[in-house]
N, C-alpha and C positions, 0 to 999 in steps of 0.2 A: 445550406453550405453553398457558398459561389461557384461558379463552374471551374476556376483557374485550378481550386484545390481538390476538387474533385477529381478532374483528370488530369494532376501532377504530382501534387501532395501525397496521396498514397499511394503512389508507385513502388515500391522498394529498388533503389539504384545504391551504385558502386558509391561510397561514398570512405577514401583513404583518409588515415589519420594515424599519428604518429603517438607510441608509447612506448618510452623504453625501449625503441629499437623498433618496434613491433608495426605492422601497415596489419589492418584489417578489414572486413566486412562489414560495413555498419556499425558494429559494437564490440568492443574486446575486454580484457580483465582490467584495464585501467576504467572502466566505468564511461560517461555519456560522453561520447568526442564530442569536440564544439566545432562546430561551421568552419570552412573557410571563409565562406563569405564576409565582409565588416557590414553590410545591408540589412539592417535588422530583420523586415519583412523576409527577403531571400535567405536569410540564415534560419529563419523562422519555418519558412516551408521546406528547404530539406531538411532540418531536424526532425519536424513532421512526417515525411516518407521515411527518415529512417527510423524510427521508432513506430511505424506500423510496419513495420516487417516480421517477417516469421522468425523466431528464436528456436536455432535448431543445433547450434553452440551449447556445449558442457564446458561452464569454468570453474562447477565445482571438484572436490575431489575425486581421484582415479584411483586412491588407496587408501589404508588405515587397518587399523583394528579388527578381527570378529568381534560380531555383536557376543557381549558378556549375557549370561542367564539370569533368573533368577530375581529381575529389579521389578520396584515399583514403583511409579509414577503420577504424581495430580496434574493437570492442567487447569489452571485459574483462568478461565473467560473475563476482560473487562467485563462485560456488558453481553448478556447473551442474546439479549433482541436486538442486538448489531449481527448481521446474515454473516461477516468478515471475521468478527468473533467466533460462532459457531462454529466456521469454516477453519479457522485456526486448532480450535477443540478436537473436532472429528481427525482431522489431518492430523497430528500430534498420536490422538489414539490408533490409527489408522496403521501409521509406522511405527507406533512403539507394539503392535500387537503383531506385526510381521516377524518379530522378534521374540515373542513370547514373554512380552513386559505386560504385567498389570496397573490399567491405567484410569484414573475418574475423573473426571471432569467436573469442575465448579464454576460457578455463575459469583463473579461479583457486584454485577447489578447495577452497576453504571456509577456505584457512587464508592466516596474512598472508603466509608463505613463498612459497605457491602463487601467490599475486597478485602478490608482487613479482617473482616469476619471469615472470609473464603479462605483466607490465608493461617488464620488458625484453624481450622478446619483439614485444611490439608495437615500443615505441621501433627497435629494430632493423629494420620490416619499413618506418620511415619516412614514415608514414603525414603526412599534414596537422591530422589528427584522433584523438581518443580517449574515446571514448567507457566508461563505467564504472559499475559497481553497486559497486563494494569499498569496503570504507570507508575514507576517504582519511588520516585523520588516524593510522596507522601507515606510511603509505605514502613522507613526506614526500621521502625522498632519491631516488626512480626519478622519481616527480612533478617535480622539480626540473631532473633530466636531462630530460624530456621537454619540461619550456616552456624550458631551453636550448637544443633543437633547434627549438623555434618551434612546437613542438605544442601543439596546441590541445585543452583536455581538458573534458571536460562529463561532469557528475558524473547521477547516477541513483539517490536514495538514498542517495548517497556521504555524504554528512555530514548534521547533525542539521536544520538550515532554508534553505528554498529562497533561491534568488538566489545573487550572484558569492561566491565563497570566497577568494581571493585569498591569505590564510595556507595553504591547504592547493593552491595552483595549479588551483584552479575559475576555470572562466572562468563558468560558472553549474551550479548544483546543482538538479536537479526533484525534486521532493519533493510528496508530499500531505502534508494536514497531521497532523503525527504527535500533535497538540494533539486536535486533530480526530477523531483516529482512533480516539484513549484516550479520548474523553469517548463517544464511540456506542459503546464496547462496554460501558461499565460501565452508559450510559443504558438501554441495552436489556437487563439485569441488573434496574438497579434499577423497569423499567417491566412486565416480565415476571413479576417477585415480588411485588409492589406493595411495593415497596419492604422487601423482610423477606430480600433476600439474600444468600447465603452465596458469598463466590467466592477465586479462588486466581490469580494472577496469575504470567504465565511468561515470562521473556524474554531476552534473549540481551545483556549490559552492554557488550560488544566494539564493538556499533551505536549510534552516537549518535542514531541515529532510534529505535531501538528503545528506548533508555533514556525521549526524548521519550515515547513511547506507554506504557510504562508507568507513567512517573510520571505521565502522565494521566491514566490509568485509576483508580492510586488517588487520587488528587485529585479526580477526579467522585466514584468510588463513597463518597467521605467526605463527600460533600453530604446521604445520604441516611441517618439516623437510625438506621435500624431493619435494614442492611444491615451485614454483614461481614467485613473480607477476612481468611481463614484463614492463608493463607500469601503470599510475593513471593516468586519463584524466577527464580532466576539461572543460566539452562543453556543453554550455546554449543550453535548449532544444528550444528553438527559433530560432535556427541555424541549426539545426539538417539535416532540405533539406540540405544545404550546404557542413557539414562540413563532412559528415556518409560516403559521396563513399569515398572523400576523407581518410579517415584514416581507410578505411576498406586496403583500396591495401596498404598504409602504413604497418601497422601492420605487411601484410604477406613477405612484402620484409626485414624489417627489424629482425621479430623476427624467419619469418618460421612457417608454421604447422606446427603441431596441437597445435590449444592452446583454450584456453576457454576466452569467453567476461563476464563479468558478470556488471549490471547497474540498476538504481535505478529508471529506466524508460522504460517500453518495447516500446513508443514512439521511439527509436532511432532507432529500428530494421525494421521500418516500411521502413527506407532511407538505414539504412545497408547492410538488407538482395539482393537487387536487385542487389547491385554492385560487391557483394560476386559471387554472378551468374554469372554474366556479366564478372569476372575476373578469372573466370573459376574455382575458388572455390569447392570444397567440401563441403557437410552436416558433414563430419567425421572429415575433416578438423579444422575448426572454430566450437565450440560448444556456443549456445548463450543461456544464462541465463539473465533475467531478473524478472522487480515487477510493479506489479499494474494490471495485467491480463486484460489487454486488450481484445476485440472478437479476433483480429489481431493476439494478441499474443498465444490464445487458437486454434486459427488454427494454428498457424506455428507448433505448438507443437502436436497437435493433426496429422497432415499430414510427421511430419520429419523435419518440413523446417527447416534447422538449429539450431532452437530454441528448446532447449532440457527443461525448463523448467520457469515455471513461480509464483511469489510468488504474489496472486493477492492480494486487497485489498476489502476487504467485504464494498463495495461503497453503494450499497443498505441501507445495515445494520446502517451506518453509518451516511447514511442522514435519518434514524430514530431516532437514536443515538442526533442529531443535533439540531431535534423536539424535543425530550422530556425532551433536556437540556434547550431549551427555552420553554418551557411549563413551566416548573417547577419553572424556574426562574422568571418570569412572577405572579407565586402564591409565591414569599420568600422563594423557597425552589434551596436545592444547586443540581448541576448536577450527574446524578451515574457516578461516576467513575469505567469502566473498559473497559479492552482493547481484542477482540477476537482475541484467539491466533493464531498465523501465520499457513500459509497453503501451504503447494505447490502442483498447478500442474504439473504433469509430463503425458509421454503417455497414462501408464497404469491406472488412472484415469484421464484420461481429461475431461470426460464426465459427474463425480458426483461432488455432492455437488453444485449445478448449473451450471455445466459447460455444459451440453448438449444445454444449452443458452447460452455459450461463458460469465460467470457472476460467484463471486466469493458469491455464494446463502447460507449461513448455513443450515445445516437440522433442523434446532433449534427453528425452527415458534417463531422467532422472532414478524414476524408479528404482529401475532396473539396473544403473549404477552403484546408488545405496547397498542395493540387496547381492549384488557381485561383491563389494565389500563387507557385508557384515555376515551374508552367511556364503562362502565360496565354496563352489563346485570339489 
């Protein structure tokens, strides 16, 4: 990392911006303020500092419902050798068991076969609830059978933007913003280079989020003049053993060091990074950026390895988020809609905001908000 962003870029400073009336702190419920700056590079580096700041703002709900008794719940994992899956699973059971919900968790295996299979499987165990990371828009015919049995399914990344999905049988889909996501990785590309760089773009076209974040990413990175993107790759994260050594020595034969990776899954660097090694590779070299904060990924960042940053997603948070949308709905009432704004780690905090647990944790006792609303004093 160049010296300029090191002691500017993650500063956390006063940065005012206008919504609805409202002047705030770095971040507010209208989602990522945009720069004042028009200088790509400088608008680049303070959205950089403000998005490594501490989140210690609650914009989720402050009321609702008691949690109802008595429910039961599946959680569907995409893919459970995704650490971000898992982490969605646990979290899910975690909050629904605060509450005294019984809850199982299923693995669909990275492929849509797998899912649809997980998905009858749940359907079968009869649940009131379903809970899911798969992406729903191949799913349509078991999703169908499920809200004919009156089940109630709440999406996790299932489709491309947050709120009710109604075509694909969402009763609400959580999402960060995948707009959001793609624009801090390429900002921090083009604020790290001062705007002179070179990057490569990797993602998996099967996820409608994931398409979101990528066309992001190159839509920022083309704001910035003097930056540019080598390649756009398109590789199912089911393949990933396979295909990562493979186009890591690609990349350096055909485009050259130094350039930057940036992807919409720290998943791929888990097969990347070894071969980079192996190929006699550089840390200085190849800079690797990724999202969804993996433990994997919070070490590599945290030790040098390559991976110079990570945009995780507040999974915890999130399969709270999952609960209280089917709680609510369960009593006739609609889901909160909001989204917690994006985060990145990098070295110089890798350790807050939960990361000293490799977990993308808010300071924002979220917890302990939920739990003031579902079971109150």
């Amino acid at each position: 990392m160049n010296k300029t962003l090191q002691n500017s870029q993650l500063i956390p400073r006063l940065i005012l911006a206008g919504c609805a009336g409202i002047i705030f702190f770095g971040y507010g419920p209208c989602g990522d303020a945009q720069s004042a700056s028009q200088d790509p590079v400088q608008a680049a580096i303070e959205a950089t500092a403000r998005r490594t700041s501490p989140q210690t703002q609650w914009f989720g709900p402050t009321s609702g419902p008691r949690a109802v008794t008595g429910k039961k719940i599946v959680c569907i994992n995409a893919n459970s050798k995704n650490p971000i899956e898992n982490l969605w699973g646990s979290s899910v059971s975690e909050a629904a068991k605060t509450i005294g919900w019984e809850v199982s968790v299923l693995d669909g295996k990275g492929t849509v076969d797998g899912q649809i299979t997980a998905l009858n499987q749940a359907i079968a165990l009869n649940p009131q609830g379903i809970v899911t990371s798969a992406n729903v828009a191949p799913l349509l015919d078991p999703l169908t059978v499920a809200t004919s049995h009156g089940i109630l399914v709440v999406g996790i990344h299932a489709s491309a933007m947050p709120g009710p999905d109604p075509a694909h049988h969402l009763l609400y889909n959580i999402t960060s913003s995948g707009k959001d996501i793609g624009n801090a990785l390429a900002d921090y590309i083009i604020a790290d280079s001062k705007g002179k760089g070179r990057a490569i773009i990797l993602y998996d076209a099967q996820y409608a989020i994931a398409r979101l974040k990528a066309e992001s990413m190159k839509q920022e990175l083309s704001t910035c003049p003097g930056c540019k993107l080598l390649d756009y790759v398109n590789s199912p994260l089911n393949e990933v053993a396979t295909q990562m050594p493979q186009l890591g020595s690609a990349w350096v034969t055909r485009f050259g060091p130094p350039f930057y990776v940036m992807t919409i899954a720290d998943y791929y660097y888990d097969f990347l990074v070894p071969s980079l090694r192996t190929g006699g590779i550089g840390p200085d070299d190849v800079k690797l950026l990724g999202s969804d904060g993996t433990p994997e990924a919070y070490n590599r960042v945290r030790s040098g390895n390559y991976q110079v940053m990570t945009v995780p997603e507040p999974a915890i948070l999130q399969g709270y988020q999952a609960v209280d949308a089917l709680n609510r709905a369960f009593q006739g009432e609609k889901p909160v809609d909001f989204q917690q704004p994006v985060y990145l780690v990098v070295k110089q905090n890798v350790d807050k905001e939960g990361g000293d647990k490799n977990v993308f944790d808010p300071s924002s006792n979220y917890r302990e908000r939920y739990l003031k609303i579902w079971k109150p004093e």
